[in-house]
N, C-alpha and C positions, 0 to 999 in steps of 0.2 A: 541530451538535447542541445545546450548550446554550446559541446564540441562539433556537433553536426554543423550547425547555424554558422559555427567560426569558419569551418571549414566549405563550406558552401559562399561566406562571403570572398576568403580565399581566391574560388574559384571565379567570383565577380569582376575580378580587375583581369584576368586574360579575356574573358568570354568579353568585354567592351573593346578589348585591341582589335580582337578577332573581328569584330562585327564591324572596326570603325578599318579595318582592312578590305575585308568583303564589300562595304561599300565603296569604299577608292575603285575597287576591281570592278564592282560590277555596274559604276556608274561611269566610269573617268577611263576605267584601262580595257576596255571587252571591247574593240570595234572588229575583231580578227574570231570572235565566238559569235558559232550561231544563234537566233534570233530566240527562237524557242528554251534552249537552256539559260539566256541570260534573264529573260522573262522570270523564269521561274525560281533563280539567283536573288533577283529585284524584290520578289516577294517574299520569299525567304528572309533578306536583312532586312527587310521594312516590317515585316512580322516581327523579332527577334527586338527590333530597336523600342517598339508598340510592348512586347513584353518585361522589356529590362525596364520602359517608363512606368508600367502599372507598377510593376514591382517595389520600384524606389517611392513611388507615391502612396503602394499598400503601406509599407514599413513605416515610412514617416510619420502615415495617422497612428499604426497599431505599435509603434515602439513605445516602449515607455522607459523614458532616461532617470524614472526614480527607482529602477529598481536593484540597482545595488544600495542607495539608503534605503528601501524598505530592507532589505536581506539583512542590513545591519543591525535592525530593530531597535537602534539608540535615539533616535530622533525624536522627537517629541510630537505627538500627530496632530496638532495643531500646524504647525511648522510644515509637515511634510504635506498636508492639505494643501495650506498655502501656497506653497511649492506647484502641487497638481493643478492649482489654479492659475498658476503663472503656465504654465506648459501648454493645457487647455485653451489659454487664450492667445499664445502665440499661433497657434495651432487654428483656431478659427478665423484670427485675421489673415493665414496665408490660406486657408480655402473659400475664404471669403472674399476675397482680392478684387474679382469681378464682381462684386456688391455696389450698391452707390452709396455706402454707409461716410455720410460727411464728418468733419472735427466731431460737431456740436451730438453725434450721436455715437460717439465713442464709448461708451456707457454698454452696450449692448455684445460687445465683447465682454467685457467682463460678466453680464446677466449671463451672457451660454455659455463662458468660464466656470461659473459655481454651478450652474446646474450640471456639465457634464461630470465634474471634480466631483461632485455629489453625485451622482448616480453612478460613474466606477469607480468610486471607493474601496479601495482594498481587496480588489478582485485581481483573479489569476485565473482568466479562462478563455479559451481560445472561440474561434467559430461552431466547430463540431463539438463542444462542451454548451455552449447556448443551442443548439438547435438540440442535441440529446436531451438536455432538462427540458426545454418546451413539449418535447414530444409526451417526457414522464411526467410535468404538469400537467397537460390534457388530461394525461391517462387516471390520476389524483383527481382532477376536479369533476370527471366523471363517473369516478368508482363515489364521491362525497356525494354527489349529486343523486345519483340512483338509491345507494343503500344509507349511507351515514343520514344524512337529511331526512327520507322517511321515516328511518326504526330508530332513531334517537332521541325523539319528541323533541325537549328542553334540554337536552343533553347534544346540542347542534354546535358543529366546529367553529360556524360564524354567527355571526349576530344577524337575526332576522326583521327586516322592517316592513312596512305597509305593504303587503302583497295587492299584488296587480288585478286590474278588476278586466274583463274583458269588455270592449265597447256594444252597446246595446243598439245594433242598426235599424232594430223596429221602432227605437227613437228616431224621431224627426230631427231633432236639434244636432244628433251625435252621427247619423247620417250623413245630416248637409256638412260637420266638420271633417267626414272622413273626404267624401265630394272636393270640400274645397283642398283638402291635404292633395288629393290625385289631382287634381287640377292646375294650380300656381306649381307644382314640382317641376311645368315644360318652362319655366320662366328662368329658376334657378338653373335647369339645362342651356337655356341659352343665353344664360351668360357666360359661359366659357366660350363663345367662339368659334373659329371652325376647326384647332385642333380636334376638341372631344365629337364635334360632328363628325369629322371624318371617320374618325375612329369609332362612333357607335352605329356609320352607315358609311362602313368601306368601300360596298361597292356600289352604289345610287350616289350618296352623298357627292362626290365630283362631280359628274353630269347636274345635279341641281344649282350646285353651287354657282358654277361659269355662268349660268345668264345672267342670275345678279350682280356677278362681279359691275366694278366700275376701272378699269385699267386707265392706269395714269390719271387719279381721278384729281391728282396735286397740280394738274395742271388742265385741269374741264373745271365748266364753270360749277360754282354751288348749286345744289339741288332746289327747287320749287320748294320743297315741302315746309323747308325750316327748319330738318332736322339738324341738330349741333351730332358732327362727328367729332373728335377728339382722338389724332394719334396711333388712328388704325394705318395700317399700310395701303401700299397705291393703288392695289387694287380692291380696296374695303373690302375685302375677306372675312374679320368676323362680321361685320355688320352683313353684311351677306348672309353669314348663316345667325345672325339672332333675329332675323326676317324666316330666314328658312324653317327655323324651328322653334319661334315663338307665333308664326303666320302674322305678325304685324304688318301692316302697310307703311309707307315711308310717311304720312299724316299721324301716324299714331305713335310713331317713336320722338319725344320730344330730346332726348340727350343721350349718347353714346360715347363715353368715354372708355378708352384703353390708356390709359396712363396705369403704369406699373412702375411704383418704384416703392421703397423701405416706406411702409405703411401707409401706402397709395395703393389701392384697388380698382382694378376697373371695375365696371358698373355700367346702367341703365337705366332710363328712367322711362315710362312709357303708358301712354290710354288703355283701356280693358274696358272699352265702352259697354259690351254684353254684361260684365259686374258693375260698373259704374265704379271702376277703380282707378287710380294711380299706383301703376306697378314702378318700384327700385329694388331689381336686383341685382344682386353684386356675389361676383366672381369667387371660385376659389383658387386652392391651391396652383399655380403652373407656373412657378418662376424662383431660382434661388431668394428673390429679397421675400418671395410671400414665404419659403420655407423656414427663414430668418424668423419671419412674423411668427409661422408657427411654435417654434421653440425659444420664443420669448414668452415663457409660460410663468414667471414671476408672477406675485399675486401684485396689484395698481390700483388706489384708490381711486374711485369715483364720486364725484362730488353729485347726490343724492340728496334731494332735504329731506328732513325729518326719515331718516335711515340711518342706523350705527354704522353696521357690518357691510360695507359697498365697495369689497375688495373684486377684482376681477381680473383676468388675463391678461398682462401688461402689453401684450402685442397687437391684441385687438381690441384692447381699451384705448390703444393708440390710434390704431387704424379708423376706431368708430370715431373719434373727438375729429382726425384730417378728415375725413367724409364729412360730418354734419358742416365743421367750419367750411367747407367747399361749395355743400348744396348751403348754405345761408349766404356766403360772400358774392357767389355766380348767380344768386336767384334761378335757383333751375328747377324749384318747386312749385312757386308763388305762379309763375304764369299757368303754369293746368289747373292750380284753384281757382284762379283768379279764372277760367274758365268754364270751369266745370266747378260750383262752388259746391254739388250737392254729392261729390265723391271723394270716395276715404281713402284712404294711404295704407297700400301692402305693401310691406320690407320683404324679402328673399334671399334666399341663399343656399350654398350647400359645405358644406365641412368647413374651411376657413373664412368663407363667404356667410354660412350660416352664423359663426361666431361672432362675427363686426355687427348682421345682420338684427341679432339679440340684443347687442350691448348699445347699438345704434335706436333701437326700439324703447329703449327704455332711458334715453338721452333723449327723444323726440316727442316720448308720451304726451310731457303736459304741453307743448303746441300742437298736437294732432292727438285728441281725445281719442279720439274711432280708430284711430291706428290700429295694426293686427301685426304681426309675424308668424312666415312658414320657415321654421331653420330645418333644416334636414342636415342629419347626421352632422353634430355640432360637436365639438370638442369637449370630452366630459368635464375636464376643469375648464370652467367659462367663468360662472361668478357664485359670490357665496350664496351660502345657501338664504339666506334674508333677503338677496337679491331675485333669487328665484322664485321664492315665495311670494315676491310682487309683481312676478312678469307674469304670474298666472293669467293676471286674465286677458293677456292682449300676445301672447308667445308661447307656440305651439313648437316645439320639439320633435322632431320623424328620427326615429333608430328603427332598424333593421336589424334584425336578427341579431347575430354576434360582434357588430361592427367593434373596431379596435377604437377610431379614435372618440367615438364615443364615450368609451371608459377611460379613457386616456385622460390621467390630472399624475401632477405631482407627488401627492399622498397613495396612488394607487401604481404611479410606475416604481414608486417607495416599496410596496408590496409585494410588487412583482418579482422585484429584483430579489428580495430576500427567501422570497418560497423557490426563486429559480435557484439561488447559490444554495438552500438548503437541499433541495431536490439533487443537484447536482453532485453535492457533499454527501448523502445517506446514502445513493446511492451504490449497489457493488454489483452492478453489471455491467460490463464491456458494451461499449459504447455501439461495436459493431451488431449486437445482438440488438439494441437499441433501434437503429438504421435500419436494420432487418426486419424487425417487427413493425417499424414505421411503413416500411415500403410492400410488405405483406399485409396490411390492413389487421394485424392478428397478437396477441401476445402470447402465444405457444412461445415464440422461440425467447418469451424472457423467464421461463423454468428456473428453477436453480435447485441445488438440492435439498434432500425432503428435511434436512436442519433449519439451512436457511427459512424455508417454507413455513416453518412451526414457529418461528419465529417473527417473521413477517404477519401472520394470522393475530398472533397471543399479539402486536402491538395495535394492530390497528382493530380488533374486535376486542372494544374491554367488558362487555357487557354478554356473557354467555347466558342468561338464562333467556334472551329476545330468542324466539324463532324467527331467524332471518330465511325464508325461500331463497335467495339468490346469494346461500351460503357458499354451494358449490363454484356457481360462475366465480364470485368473489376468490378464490383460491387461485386462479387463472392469472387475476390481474392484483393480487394482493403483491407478488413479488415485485412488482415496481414500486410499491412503498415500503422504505424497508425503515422508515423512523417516521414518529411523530411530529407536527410542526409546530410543538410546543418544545422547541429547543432552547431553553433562556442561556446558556453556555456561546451557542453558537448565536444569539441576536446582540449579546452582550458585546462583541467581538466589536458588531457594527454600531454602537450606542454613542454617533456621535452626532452633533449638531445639523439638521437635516434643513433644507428648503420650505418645509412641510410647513408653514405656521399658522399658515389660514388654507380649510380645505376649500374647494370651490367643485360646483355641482354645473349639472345641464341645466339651463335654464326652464324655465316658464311650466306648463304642462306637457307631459312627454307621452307620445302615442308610442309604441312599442307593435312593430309588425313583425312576424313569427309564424316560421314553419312549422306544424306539426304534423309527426306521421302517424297515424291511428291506428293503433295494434288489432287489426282486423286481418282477414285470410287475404284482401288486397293491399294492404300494406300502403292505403290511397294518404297521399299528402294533402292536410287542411292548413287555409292560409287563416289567420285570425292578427285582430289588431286589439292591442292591451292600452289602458291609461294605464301609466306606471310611473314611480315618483324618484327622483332624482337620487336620494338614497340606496336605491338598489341596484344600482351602477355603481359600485365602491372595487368592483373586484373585476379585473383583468380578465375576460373567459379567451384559454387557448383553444381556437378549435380552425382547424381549415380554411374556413368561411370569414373570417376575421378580415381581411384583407377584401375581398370582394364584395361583404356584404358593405361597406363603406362607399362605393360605384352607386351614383345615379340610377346606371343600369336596375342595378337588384332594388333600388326599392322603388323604381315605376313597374317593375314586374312583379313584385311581390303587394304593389298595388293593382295592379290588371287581375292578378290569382282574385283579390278578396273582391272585386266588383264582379270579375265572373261569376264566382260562389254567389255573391247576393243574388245576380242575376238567373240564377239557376235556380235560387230557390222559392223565388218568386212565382217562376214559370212552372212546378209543382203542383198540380190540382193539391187543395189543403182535406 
């Protein structure tokens, strides 16, 4: 392989002549060629220049210039850590360039310096080597999940904690909180604006938008209402659509800010006369400095009285502290109390919005008693667990099904990484077999022979005298585990100083909404929502859904499924 690579770079320095040729010709010297071939000439080395760019930019990120001192194995891996951490952060400051990361916040380079040094550590694996292990993690945490977990009582691969209760909606009280859950989630929607508008009502969504617009509004006079805009564009486009899709009137929105910058969120602040609330919700993810935000996932103390443990996500520990000093310097809370002194204060959010969202809520408590938070789908490492233990009673957590960033902390992408290099390591099947089975929905084509087979079986079944029923199926998908993940050889390998030092959890109480498909002769999907406790979000689940169930989208529809359901059953003569 890296005679190939040499010889392929080889070929890099004519294939730029050629191209910086082709464009002399086909911009500068073609007036004598016809129209139609030079077109398609044009496209050709404008394509070609687009490829030789990605290219030198893929390499850049995925090269790694330590690896002839690793090969040499002499180094001391302190030193060569070091090292990864020096490359790391060259590396973040040049794709980071277009940031607004000042002097005074140079610091932050090096935070996503030891985190990434620390998370590829001593790895040698390409694209299709992480997507093959994902695929045979699934396939592992679902054969664990079906059989291992049932038929092994106390003899269970992970550690088991406070199983999930499901919500009781013939309670009045657990009712009106699932009500307010579906409720405040249109708020958290609209605060993103009119990108995620457009795009969750591609074709309406523009015909509503235009009449709100206000074009050139930087130069028409201010509005009657008194609402404070902040920074939106000329033609106040989001505020257009946080009108659109929260139904606010321009009386009810008292503060709209779009400032986006290194832990500056936009936001909102606004009436909910029908609740007799002050709504502030704040944005998530949509901008390289909030991605910054995201993966400044270092643990940051918080100054908490009378609390030891007030470690929390350094990015949105940050971001919550700019926010509050903002709403206290601006006063842009005081005047709706000061109007309405007999309404309580909702915080909102959703993913990264939801996490300032928490951390904000429990900075605010003791001047707003009544305070509440809706986070949805909030960053699993958010604060310790001590911390979460006290946002009980005023922050309410929404996950969704499988959502990724959910389970997403430090200590758990620590996890991941090592069940994935081990997966990838036990592994003896051809990758292609792999992809095949991926993309046929099926593990027939991951067979091997009937040695292998017996071998595969005697590790992962140590307990022969259980009558397992679903011994058979087991044999199907047994060959994609072909070792134990009790490898102390192979974790030994990685046994060095980790990020890990304080875990951190979701915050407050955490509602868990979840498909299930009911093994009936219709095979009908039930929607159900679980209380479920921070604990049992420790472990990564690879499945399909991961990625979408994180989407606003799925969980205002996977709220719509559980109120039709109630509503259905209601309407049931008893």
């Amino acid at each position: 392989m890296p005679l190939l690579l040499y010889l392929r770079l080889f070929f890099t320095i004519p294939e730029i002549a050629l191209n910086i040729l082709g464009t002399y010709w086909s911009f500068d010297d073609s007036r004598h060629c016809p129209d139609e071939d030079i077109i398609i000439v044009k496209v050709a080395v404008i394509t070609n220049w687009c490829l030789l760019a990605f290219g030198i930019i893929f390499t850049y990120c995925v090269f790694d210039p330590l690896g002839s001192v690793k090969r040499d194995g002499n180094l001391d891996p302190s030193i060569s850590y070091k090292l990864a951490q020096q490359v790391w952060e060259t590396r973040c400051r040049h794709l980071c360039c277009c940031s607004r990361v000042n002097d005074s916040n140079q610091a932050i380079y090096t935070d996503l310096a030891t985190i990434f040094a620390t998370f590829f550590r001593n790895t040698n694996t390409v694209p299709t080597d992480v997507a093959a292990g994902l695929f045979l993690l699934q396939q592992r945490q679902r054969y664990d999940e079906k059989y291992i977990l049932p038929w092994r009582g106390t003899q269970v691969i992970r550690k088991q904690f406070t199983p999930a209760r499901r919500m009781d909606l013939s309670n009045k009280d657990e009712e009106n909180i699932l009500q307010d859950i579906s409720y405040y989630i249109h708020y958290a929607d609209a605060a993103y604006g009119w990108p995620l508008c457009v795009l969750q009502h591609f074709l309406t969504a523009p015909c509503k938008l235009v009449p709100k617009y206000r074009c050139c509004s930087c130069a028409r006079p201010l509005r009657n209402s008194g609402t404070i805009i902040i920074n939106d564009n000329c033609c106040e486009c989001n505020y257009a659509a946080l009108k659109l899709q929260s139904g606010f009137d321009d009386e009810d929105i008292i503060v709209a800010s779009y400032c986006n910058d290194l832990y500056e969120l936009p936001f909102f602040v606004a009436y909910d006369h029908c609740k007799k609330k002050v709504i502030l919700a704040i944005r998530g993810t949509m901008s390289l400095n909030d991605a910054i935000t995201d993966l400044l996932a270092v643990p940051a103390e918080l100054d908490i009285p009378g609390y030891h443990d007030t470690s929390g996500h350094k990015g949105m520990c940050e971001s919550a502290k700019v926010l509050k000093e903002k709403l206290k310097s601006q006063k842009l809370l005081e005047p709706a109390f000061n109007e309405h002194p007999d309404y309580d204060l909702i915080i909102v959010g959703h993913s990264l919005g939801a996490g300032v969202a928490a951390i904000l809520s429990i900075l605010m408590k003791p001047d707003y008693p009544k305070l509440r938070c809706f986070a949805y789908s909030p960053p699993g490492g958010l604060v310790s667990l001590e911390l979460s233990k006290y946002a009980r009673d005023f922050v309410i957590s929404v996950v969704t099904g499988c959502d990724l960033v959910t389970r997403v902390s430090l200590q758990n992408m620590e996890d991941l990484r090592n069940k994935l290099l081990l997966t990838i390591r036990s592994s003896r099947i051809p990758k292609y077999k792999v992809f095949l089975a991926g993309c046929c929905c099926c593990s027939n084509y991951m067979s091997q022979d009937r040695e292998d087979r017996e071998v595969n079986v005697e590790v992962a079944d140590t307990n022969e005298d259980i009558d397992d029923p679903g011994k058979e199926e087991k044999k199907s998908i047994l060959p994609l585990i072909t070792q134990d993940e009790d490898d102390e050889d192979f974790f030994n390998e990685f046994n060095v100083k980790t990020l890990v030092s304080a875990k951190l959890y979701l915050p407050g109480r955490i509602v868990h909404l979840v498909k299930e498909t009911t093994n009936n002769q219709y095979n009908t999907d039930q929607y159900h929502a679980y209380w479920n406790y921070p604990e049992n979000f420790n472990v990564i689940k690879v499945e399909s859904t991961m990625i979408s169930d994180h989407m606003l989208a799925a969980s205002m529809a996977m709220l719509n499924k559980i109120k039709q359901q109630i509503s259905v059953k209601e309407e049931l003569p008893s």
